[in-house]
Each structure stands twice: as structure tokens, then as C-alpha cells.
GUDREN-654919 format. One record per atom (N, C-alpha, C, O): residue number from 1; chain; atom name; x, y, z. Coordinates in steps of 0.02 Angstrom, whole numbers, plus 50000, padded with zeros to 5 digits. Each point is the difference from the previous one (the first is absolute). Layout:
REM GUDREN-654919
r pos:NUM | unit:A | site:CA | x:X | y:Y | z:Z
...
This chain:
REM GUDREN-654919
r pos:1 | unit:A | site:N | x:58803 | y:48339 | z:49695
r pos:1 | unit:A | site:CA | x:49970 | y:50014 | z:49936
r pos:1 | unit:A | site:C | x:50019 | y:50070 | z:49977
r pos:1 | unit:A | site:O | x:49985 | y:50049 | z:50035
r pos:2 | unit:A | site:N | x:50047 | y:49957 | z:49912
r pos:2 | unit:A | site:CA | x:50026 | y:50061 | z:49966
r pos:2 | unit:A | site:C | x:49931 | y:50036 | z:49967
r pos:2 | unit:A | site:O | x:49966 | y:49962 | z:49966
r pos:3 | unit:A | site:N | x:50011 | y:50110 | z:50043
r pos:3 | unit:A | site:CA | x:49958 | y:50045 | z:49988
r pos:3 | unit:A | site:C | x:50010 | y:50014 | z:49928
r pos:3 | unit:A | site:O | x:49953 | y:50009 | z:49961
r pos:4 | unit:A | site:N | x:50126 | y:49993 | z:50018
r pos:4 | unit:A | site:CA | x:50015 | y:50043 | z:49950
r pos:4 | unit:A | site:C | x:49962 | y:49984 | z:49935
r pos:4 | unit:A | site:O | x:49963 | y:49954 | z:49985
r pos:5 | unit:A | site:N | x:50057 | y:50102 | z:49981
r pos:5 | unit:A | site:CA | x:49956 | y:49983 | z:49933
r pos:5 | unit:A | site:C | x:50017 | y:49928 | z:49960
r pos:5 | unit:A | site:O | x:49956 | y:49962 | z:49978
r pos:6 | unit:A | site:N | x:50111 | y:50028 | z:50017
r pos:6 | unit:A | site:CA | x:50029 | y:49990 | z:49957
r pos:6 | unit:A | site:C | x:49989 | y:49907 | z:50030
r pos:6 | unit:A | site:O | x:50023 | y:49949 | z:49974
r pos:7 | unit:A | site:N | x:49941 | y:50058 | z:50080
r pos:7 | unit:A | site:CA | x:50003 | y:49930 | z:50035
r pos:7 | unit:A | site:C | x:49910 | y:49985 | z:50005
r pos:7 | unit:A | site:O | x:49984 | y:49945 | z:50024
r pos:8 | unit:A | site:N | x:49973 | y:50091 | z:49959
r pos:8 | unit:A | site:CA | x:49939 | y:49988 | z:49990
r pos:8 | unit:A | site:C | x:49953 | y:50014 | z:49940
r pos:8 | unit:A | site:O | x:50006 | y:50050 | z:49965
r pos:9 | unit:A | site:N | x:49960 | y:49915 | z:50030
r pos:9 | unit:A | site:CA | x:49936 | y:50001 | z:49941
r pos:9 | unit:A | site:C | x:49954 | y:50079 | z:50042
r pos:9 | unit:A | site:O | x:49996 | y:50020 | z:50058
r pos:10 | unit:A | site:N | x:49974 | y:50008 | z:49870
r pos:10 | unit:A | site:CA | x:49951 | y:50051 | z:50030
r pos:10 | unit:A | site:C | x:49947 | y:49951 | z:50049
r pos:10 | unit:A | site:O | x:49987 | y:50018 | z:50057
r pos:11 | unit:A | site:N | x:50000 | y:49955 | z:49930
r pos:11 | unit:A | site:CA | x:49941 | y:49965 | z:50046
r pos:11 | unit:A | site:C | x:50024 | y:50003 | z:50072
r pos:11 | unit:A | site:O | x:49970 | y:50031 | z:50044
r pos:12 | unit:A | site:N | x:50082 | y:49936 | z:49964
r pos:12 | unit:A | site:CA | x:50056 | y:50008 | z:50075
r pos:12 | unit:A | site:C | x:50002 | y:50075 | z:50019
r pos:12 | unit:A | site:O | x:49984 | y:50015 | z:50058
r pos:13 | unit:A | site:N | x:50037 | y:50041 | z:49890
r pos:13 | unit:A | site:CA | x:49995 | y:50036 | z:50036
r pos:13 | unit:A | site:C | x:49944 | y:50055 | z:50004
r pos:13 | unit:A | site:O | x:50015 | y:50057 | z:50019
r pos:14 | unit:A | site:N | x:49913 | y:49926 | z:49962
r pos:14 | unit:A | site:CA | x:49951 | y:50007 | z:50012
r pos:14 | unit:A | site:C | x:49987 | y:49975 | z:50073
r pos:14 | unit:A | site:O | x:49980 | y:50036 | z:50047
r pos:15 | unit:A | site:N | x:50034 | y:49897 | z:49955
r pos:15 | unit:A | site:CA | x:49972 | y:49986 | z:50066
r pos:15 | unit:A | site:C | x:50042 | y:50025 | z:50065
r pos:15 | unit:A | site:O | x:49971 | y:50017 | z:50052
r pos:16 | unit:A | site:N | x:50107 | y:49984 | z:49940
r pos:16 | unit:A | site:CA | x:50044 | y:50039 | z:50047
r pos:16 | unit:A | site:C | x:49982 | y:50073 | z:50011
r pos:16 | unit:A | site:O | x:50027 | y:50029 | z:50048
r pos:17 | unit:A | site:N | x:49930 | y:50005 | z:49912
r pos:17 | unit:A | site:CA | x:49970 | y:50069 | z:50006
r pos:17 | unit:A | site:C | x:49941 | y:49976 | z:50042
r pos:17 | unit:A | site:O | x:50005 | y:50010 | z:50060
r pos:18 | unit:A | site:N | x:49949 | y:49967 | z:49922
r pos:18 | unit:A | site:CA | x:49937 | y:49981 | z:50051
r pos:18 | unit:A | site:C | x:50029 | y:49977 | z:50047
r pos:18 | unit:A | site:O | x:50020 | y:50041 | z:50042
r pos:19 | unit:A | site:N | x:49989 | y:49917 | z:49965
r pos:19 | unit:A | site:CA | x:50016 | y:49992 | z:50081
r pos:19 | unit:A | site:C | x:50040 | y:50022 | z:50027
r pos:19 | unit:A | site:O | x:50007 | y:49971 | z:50054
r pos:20 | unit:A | site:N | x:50044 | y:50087 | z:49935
r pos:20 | unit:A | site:CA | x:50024 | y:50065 | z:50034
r pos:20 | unit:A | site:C | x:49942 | y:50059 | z:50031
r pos:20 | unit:A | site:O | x:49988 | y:50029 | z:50053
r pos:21 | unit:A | site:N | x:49985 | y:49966 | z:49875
r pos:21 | unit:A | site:CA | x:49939 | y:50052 | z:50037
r pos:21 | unit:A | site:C | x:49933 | y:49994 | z:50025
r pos:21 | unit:A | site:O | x:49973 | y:50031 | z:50046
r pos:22 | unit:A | site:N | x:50008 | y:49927 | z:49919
r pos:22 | unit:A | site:CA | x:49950 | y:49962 | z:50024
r pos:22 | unit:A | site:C | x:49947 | y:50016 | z:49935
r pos:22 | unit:A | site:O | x:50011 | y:49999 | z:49940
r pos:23 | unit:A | site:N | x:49932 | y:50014 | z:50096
r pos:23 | unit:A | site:CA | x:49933 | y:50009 | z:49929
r pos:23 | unit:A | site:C | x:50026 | y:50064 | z:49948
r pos:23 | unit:A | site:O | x:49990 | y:50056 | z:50021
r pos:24 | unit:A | site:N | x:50033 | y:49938 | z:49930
r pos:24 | unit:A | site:CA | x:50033 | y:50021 | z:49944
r pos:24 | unit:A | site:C | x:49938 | y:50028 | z:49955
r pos:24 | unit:A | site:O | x:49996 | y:50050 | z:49964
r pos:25 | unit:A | site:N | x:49962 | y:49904 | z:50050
r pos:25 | unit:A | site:CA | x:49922 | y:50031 | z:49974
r pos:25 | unit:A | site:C | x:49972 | y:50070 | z:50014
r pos:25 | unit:A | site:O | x:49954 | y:50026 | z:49969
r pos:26 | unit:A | site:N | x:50080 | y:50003 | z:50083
r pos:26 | unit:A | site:CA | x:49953 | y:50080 | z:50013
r pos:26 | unit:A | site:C | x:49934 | y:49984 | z:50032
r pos:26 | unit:A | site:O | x:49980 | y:50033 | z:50047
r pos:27 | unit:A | site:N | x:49989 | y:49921 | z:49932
r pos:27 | unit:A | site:CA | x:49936 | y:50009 | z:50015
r pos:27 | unit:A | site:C | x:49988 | y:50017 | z:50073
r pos:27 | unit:A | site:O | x:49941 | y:50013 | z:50012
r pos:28 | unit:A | site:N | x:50098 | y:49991 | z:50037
r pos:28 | unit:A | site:CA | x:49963 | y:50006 | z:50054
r pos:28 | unit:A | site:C | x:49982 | y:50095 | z:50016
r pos:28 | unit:A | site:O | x:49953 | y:50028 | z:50027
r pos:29 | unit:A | site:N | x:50131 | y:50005 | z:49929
r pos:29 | unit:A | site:CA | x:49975 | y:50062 | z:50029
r pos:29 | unit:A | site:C | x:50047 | y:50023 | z:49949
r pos:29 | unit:A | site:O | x:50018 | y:50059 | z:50009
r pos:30 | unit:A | site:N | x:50005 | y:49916 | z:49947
r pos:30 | unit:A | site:CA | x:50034 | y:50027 | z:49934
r pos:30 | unit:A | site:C | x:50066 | y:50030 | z:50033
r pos:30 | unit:A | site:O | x:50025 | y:50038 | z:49959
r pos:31 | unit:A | site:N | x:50007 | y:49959 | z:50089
r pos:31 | unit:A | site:CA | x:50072 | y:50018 | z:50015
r pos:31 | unit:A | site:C | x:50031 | y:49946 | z:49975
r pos:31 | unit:A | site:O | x:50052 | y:50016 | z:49972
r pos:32 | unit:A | site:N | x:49938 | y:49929 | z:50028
r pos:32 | unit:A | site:CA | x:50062 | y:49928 | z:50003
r pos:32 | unit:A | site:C | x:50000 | y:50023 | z:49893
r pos:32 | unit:A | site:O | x:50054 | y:50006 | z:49971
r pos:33 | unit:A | site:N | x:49908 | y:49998 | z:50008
r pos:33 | unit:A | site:CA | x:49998 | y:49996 | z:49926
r pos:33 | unit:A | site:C | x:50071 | y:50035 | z:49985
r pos:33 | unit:A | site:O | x:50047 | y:49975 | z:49968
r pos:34 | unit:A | site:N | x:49950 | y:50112 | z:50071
r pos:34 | unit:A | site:CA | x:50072 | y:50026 | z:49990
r pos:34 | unit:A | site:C | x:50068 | y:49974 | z:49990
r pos:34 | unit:A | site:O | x:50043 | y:50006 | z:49957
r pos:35 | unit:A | site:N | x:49950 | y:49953 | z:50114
r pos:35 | unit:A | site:CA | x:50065 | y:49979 | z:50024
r pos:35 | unit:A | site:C | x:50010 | y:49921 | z:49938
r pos:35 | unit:A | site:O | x:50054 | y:49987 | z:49974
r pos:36 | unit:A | site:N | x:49912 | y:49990 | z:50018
r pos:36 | unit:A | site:CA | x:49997 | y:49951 | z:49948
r pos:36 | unit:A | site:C | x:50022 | y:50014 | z:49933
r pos:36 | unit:A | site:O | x:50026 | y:49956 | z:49965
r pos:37 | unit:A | site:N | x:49961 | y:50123 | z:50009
r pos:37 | unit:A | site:CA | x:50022 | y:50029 | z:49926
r pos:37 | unit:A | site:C | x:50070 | y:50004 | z:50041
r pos:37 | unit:A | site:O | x:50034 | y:49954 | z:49977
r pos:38 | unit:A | site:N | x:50000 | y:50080 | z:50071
r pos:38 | unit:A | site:CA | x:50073 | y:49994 | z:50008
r pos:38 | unit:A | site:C | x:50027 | y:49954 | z:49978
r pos:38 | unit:A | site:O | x:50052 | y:50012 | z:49968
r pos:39 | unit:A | site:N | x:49926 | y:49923 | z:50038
r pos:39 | unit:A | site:CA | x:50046 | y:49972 | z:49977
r pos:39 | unit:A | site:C | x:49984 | y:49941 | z:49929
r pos:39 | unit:A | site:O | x:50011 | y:49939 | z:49995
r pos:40 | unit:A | site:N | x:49966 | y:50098 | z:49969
r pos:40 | unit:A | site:CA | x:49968 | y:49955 | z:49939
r pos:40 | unit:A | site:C | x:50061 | y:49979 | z:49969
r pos:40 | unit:A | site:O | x:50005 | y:49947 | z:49969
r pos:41 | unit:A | site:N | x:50056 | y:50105 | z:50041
r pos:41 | unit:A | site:CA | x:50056 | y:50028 | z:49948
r pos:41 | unit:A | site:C | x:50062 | y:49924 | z:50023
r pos:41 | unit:A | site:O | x:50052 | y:49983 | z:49972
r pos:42 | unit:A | site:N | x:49911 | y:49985 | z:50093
r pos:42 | unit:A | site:CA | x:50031 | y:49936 | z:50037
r pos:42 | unit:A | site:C | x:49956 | y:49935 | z:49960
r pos:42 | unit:A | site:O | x:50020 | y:49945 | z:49981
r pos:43 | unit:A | site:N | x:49935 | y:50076 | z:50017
r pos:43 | unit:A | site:CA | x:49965 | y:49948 | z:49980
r pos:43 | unit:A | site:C | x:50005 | y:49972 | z:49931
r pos:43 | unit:A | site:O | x:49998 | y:49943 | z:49978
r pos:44 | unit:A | site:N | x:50011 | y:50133 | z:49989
r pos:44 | unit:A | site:CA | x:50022 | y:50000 | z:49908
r pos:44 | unit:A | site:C | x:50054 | y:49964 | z:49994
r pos:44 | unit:A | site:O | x:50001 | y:49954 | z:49960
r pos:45 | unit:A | site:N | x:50053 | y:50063 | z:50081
r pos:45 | unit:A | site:CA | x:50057 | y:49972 | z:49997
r pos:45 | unit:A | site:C | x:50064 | y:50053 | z:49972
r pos:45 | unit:A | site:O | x:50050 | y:49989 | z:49966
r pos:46 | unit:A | site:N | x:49920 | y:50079 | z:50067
r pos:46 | unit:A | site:CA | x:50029 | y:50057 | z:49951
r pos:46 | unit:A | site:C | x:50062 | y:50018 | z:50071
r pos:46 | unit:A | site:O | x:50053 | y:50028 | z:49987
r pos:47 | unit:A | site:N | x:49933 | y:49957 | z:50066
r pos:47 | unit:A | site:CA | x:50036 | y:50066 | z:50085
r pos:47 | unit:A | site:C | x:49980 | y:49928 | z:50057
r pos:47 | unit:A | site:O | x:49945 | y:49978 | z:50013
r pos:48 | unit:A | site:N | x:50121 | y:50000 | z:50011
r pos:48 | unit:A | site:CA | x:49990 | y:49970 | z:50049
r pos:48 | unit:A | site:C | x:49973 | y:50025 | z:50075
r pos:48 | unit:A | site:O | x:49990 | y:50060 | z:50009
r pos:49 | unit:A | site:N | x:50001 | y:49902 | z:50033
r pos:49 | unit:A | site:CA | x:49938 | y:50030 | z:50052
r pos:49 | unit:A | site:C | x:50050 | y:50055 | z:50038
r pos:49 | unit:A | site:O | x:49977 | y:50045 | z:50035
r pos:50 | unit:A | site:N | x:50090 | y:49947 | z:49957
r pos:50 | unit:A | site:CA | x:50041 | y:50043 | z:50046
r pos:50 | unit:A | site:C | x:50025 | y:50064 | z:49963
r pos:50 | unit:A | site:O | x:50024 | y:50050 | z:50025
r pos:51 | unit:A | site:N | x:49962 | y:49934 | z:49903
r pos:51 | unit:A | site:CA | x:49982 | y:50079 | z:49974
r pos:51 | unit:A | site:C | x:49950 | y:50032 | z:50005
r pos:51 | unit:A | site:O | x:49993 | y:50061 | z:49998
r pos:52 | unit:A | site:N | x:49957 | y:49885 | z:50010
r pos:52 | unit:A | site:CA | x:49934 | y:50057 | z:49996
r pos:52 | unit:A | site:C | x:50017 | y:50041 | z:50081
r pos:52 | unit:A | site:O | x:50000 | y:50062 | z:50006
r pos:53 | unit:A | site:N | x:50015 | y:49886 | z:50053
r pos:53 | unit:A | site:CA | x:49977 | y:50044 | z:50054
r pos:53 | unit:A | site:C | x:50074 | y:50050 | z:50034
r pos:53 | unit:A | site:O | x:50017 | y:50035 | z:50048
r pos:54 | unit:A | site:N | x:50006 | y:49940 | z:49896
r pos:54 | unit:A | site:CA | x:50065 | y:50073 | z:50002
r pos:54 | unit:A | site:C | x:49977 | y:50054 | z:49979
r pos:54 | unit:A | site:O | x:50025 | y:50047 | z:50032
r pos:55 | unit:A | site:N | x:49930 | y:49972 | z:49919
r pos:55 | unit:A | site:CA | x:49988 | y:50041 | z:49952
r pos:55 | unit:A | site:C | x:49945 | y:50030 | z:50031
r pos:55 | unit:A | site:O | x:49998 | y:50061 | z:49988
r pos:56 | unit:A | site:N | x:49952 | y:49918 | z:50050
r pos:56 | unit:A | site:CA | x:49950 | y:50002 | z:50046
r pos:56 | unit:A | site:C | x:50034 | y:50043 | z:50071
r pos:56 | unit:A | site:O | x:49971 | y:50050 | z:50021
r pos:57 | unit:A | site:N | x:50088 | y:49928 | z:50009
r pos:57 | unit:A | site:CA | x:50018 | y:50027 | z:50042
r pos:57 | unit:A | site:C | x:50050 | y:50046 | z:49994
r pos:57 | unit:A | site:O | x:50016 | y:50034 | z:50049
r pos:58 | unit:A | site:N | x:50009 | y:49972 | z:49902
r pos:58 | unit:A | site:CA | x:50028 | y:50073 | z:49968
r pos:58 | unit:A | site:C | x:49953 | y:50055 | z:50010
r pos:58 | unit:A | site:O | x:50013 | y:50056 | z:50022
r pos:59 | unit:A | site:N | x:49927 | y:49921 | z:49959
r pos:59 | unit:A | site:CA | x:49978 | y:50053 | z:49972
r pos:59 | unit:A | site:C | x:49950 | y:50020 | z:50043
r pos:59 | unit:A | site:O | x:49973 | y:50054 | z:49989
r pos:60 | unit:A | site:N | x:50007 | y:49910 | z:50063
r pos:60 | unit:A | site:CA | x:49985 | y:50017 | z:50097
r pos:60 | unit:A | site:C | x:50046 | y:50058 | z:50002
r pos:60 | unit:A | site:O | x:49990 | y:50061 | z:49994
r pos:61 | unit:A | site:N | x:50066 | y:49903 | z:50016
r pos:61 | unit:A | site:CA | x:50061 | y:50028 | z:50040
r pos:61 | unit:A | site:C | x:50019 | y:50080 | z:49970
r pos:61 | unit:A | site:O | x:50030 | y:50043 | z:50030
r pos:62 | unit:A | site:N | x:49946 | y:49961 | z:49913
r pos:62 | unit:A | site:CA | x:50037 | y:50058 | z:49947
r pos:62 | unit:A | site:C | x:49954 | y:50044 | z:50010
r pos:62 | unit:A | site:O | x:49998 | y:50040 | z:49953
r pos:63 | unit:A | site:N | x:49954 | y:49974 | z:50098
r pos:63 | unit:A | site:CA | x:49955 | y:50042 | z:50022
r pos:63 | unit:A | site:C | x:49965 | y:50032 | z:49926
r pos:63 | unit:A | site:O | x:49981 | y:50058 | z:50009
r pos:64 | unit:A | site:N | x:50008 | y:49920 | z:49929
r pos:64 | unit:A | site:CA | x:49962 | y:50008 | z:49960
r pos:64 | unit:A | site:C | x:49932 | y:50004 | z:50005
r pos:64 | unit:A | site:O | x:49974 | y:49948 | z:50019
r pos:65 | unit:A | site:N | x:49987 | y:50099 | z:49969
r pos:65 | unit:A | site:CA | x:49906 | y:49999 | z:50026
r pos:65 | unit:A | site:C | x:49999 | y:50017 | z:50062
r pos:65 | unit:A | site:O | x:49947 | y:49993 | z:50029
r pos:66 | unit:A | site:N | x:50112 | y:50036 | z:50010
r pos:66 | unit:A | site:CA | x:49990 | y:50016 | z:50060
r pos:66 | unit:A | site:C | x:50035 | y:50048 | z:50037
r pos:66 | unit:A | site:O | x:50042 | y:50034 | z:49970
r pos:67 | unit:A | site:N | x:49949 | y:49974 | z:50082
r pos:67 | unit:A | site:CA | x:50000 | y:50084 | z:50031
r pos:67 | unit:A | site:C | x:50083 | y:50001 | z:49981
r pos:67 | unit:A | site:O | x:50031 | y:49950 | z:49984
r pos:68 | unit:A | site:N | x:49992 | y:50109 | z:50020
r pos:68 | unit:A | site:CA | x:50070 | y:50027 | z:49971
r pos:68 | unit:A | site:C | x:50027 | y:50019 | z:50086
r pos:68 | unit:A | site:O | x:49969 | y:50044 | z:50029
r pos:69 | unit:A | site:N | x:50086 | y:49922 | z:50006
r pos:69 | unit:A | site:CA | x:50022 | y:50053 | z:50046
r pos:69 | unit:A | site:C | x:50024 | y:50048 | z:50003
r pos:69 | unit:A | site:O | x:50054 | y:50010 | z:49971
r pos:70 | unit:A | site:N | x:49912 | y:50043 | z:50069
r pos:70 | unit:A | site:CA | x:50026 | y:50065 | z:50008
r pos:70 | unit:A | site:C | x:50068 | y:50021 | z:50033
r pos:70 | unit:A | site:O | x:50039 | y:50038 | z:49972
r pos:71 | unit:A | site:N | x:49974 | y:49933 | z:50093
r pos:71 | unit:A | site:CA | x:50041 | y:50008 | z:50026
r pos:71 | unit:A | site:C | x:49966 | y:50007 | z:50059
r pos:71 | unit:A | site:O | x:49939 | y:50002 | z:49999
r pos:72 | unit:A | site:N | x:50101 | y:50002 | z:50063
r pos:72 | unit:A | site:CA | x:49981 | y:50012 | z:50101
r pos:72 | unit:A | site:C | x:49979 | y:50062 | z:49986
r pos:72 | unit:A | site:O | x:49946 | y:50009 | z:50027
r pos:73 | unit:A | site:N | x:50077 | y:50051 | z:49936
r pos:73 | unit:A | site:CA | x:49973 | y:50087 | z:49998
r pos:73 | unit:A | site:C | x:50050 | y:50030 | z:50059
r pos:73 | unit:A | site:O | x:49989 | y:50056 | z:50023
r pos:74 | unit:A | site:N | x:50066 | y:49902 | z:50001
r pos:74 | unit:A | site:CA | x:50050 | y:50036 | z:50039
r pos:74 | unit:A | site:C | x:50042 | y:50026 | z:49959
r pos:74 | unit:A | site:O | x:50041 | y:50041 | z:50021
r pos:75 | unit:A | site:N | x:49959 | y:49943 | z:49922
r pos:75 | unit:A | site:CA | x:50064 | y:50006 | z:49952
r pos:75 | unit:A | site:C | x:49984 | y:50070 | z:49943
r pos:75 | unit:A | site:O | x:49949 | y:50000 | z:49966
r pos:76 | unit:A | site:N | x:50083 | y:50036 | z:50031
r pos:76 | unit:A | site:CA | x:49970 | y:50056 | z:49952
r pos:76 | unit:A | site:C | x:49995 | y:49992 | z:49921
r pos:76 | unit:A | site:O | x:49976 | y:50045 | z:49965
């Protein structure tokens, strides 16, 4: 079964988002709600799921929001 946009109804990929993540509702402790807006832009039909979590892991990786390395301090 093909994920892609271009091969599913929003409803399909509504439900290929829930049952990736599971309760999409938040209600239990409002973290899952987050991860659920990630990928609305999949669900719209705007960024397939392998852009969204490219763009997601760029931007892990790109140490953005987070500590800057200094260096070992052997180096002058």
C-alpha cells in the first residue's frame, strides 16, 4: 500500500497518521497533540511524510535551540 499523497484520500491519510502514532487526541497528556500538528501539512496533502521527517531531522541535527560547541579547550 503506497502512503503517498498522490495515492490517498485525506481520510487515508488521516488514518495512516493515527495509527503511526497512536491517540492523536492529546487527551492523555497533550504531548501526542504536538506530534500530530507535524504532520497536518501530510494530511492536507501539502509535504509528503518523508518531507516532513526530513525537515524534522535537519533540524535535530542542525543543533538549532541548542548548546553551541565550544571546542576540547586544548586548542587556543
Amino acid at each position: 500500500m503506497s502512503i503517498l499523497i498522490k495515492d490517498t484520500t485525506r481520510e487515508e491519510r488521516e488514518r495512516i497518521v493515527s495509527d503511526s502514532i497512536g491517540n492523536i487526541s492529546g487527551s492523555c497528556d497533550g504531548c501526542m497533540s504536538g506530534l500530530a500538528d507535524m504532520y497536518q501539512d501530510y494530511i492536507d496533502g501539502l509535504k509528503e511524510i518523508s518531507e516532513i521527517n526530513r525537515e524534522f531531522k535537519a533540524h535535530y541535527e542542525s543543533g538549532e535551540e541548542g548548546p553551541v560547541r565550544q571546542g576540547c579547550g586544548m586548542m587556543p
